[in-house]
C-alpha positions as CSV (number, residue, x, y, z in Angstrom):
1,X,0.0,0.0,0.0
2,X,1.4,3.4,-0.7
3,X,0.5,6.1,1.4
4,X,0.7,10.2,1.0
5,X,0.7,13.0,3.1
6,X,-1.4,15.4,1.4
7,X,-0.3,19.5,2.6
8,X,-3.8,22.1,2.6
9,X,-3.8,25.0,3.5
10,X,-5.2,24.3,6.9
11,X,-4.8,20.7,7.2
12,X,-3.2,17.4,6.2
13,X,-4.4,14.1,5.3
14,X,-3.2,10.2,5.3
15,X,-4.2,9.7,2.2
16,X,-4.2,5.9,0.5
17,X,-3.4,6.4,-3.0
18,X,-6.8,5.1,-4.3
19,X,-8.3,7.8,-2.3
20,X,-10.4,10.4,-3.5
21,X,-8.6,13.6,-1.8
22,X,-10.9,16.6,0.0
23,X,-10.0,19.4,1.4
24,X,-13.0,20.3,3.9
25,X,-10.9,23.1,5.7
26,X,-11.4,25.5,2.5
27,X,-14.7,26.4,4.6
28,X,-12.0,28.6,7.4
29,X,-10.7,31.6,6.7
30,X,-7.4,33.3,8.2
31,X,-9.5,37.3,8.1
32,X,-9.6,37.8,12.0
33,X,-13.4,38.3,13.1
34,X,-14.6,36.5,9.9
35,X,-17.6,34.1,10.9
36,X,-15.5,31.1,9.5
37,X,-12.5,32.5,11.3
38,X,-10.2,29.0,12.3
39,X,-10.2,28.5,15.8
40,X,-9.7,26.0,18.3
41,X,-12.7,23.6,18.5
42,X,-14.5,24.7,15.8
43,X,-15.6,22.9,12.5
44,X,-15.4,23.9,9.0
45,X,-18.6,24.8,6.6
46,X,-18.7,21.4,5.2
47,X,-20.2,20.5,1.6
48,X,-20.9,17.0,2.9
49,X,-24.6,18.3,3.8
50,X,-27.4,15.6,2.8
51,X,-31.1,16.3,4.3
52,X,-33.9,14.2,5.2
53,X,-37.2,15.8,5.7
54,X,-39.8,13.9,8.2
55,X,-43.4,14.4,9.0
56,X,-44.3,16.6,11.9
57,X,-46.2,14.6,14.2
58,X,-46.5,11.9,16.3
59,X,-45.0,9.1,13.8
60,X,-42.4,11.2,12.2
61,X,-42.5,9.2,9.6
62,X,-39.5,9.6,7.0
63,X,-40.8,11.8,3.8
64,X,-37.7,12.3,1.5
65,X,-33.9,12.5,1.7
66,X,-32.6,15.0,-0.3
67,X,-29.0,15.5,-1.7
68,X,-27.7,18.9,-3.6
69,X,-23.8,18.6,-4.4
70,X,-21.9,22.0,-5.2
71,X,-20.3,23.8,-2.3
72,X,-21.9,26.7,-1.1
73,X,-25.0,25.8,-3.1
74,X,-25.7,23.0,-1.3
75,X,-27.8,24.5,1.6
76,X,-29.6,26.6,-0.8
77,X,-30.6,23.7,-3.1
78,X,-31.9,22.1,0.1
79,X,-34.1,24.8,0.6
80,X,-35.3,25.0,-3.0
81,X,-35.3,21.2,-3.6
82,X,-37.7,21.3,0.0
83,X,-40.1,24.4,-0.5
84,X,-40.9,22.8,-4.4
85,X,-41.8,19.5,-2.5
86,X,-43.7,20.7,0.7
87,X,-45.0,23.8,-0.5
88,X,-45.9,22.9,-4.1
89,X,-46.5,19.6,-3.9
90,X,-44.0,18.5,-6.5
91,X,-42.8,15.0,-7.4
92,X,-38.9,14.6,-6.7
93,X,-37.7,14.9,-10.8
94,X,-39.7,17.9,-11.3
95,X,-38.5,19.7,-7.9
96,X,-35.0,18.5,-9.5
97,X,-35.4,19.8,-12.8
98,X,-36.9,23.6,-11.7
99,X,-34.7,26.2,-12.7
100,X,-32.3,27.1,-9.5
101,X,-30.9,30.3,-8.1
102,X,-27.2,30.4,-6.1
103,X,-25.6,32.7,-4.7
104,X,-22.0,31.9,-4.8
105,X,-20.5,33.7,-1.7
106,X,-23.8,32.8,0.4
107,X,-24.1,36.4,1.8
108,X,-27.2,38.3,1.7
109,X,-25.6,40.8,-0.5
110,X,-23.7,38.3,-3.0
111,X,-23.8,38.0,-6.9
112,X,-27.3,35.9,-7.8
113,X,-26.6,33.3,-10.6
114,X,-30.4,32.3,-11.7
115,X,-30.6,29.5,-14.0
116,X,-31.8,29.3,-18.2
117,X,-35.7,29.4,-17.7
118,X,-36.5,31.3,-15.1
119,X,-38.4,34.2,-16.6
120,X,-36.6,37.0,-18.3
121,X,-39.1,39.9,-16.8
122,X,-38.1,38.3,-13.3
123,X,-34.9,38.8,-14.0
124,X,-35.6,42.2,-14.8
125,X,-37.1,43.0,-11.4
126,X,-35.0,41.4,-9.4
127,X,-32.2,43.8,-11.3
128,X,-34.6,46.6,-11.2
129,X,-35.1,46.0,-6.7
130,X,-31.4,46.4,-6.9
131,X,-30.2,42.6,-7.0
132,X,-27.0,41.4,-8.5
133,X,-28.1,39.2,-11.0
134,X,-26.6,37.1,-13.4
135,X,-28.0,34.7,-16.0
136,X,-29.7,33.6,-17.6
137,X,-27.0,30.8,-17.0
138,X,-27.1,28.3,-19.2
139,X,-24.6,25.3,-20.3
140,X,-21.9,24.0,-18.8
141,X,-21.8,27.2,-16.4
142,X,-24.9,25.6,-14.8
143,X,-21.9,23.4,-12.7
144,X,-22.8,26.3,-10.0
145,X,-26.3,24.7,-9.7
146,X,-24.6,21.4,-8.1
147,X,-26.1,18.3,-8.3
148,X,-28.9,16.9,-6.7
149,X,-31.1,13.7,-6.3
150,X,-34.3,12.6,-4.1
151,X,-36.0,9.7,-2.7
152,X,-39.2,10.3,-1.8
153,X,-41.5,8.0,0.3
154,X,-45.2,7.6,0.1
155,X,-46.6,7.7,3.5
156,X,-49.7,5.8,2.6
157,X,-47.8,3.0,0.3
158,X,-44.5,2.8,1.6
159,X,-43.7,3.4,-2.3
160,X,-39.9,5.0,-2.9
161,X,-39.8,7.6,-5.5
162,X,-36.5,8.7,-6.9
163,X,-35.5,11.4,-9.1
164,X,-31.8,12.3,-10.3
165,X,-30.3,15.8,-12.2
166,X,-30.1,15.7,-15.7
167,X,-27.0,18.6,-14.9
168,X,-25.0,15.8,-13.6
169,X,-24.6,12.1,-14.5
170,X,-26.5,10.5,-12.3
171,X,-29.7,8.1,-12.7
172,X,-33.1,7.2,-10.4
173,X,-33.2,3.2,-10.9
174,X,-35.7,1.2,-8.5
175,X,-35.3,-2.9,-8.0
């Protein structure tokens, strides 16, 4: 077996050299009185962030888990993949296939990427409120958009539903 000592810039790792190599600690920053500031005992944003979403009641029955790869847009794709399930009712592939926003730097004044087919005169008054938008994005700049995939459960049936992003290269396949 050959082994490697990977150098980060905040970390090293043991790595085997069949390993897929991560670098978690990209979440910390060195700017003193940053949020993410590196400090003893405390843990990096990490992009290793999968959800499951339950019922709220006495059974708490499992309703979906839900995946979004891609950084900083993970959390945000949570919360889109979540309000276009709960709130609207969708199945998993079309809350997958919606047209996504993400906002890179995840601060509440950051650029706004917004996804090919989200309306152009939305666009317009997101601009026109004084947003930073960009897009329509389209192509192989949609990478921003992650990846995401969902298994739903039917309560009543016990039925899994899957869907899978057509912006990656994954597939929903049941047995």
């Amino acid at each position: 077996m050959i082994l490697i000592i990977f150098l980060f810039p905040i970390e090293s790792y043991l790595c085997n050299l069949y390993s897929v190599y991560n670098n978690i600690s990209i979440g910390f920053s060195l700017e003193k009185g940053h949020p993410n500031q590196i400090q003893p005992n405390k843990r990096p944003y990490h992009t290793i962030i999968p959800g499951m979403i339950t019922f709220n009641d006495e059974e708490n029955d499992l309703y979906a888990t839900i995946s979004n790869m891609g950084g900083f847009m993970q959390p945000q794709g949570h919360l889109q993949l979540t309000v276009s399930m709960v709130g609207c009712g969708l199945d998993p592939q079309r809350a997958i296939d919606l047209p996504r926003f993400c906002i890179p730097d995840g601060t509440k004044t950051g650029v706004v990427f917004m996804e090919d087919g989200v309306d152009g005169r939305t666009l317009e008054k997101l601009r026109a409120l004084g947003h930073n938008i960009v897009g329509p994005v389209s192509g192989y700049d949609r990478s921003v958009f992650g990846k995401a995939q969902i298994i739903y459960k039917d309560r009543s049936t016990g039925v899994l539903w899957a869907g899978s992003d057509g912006r990656g290269d994954g597939c929903a396949i049941g047995y």
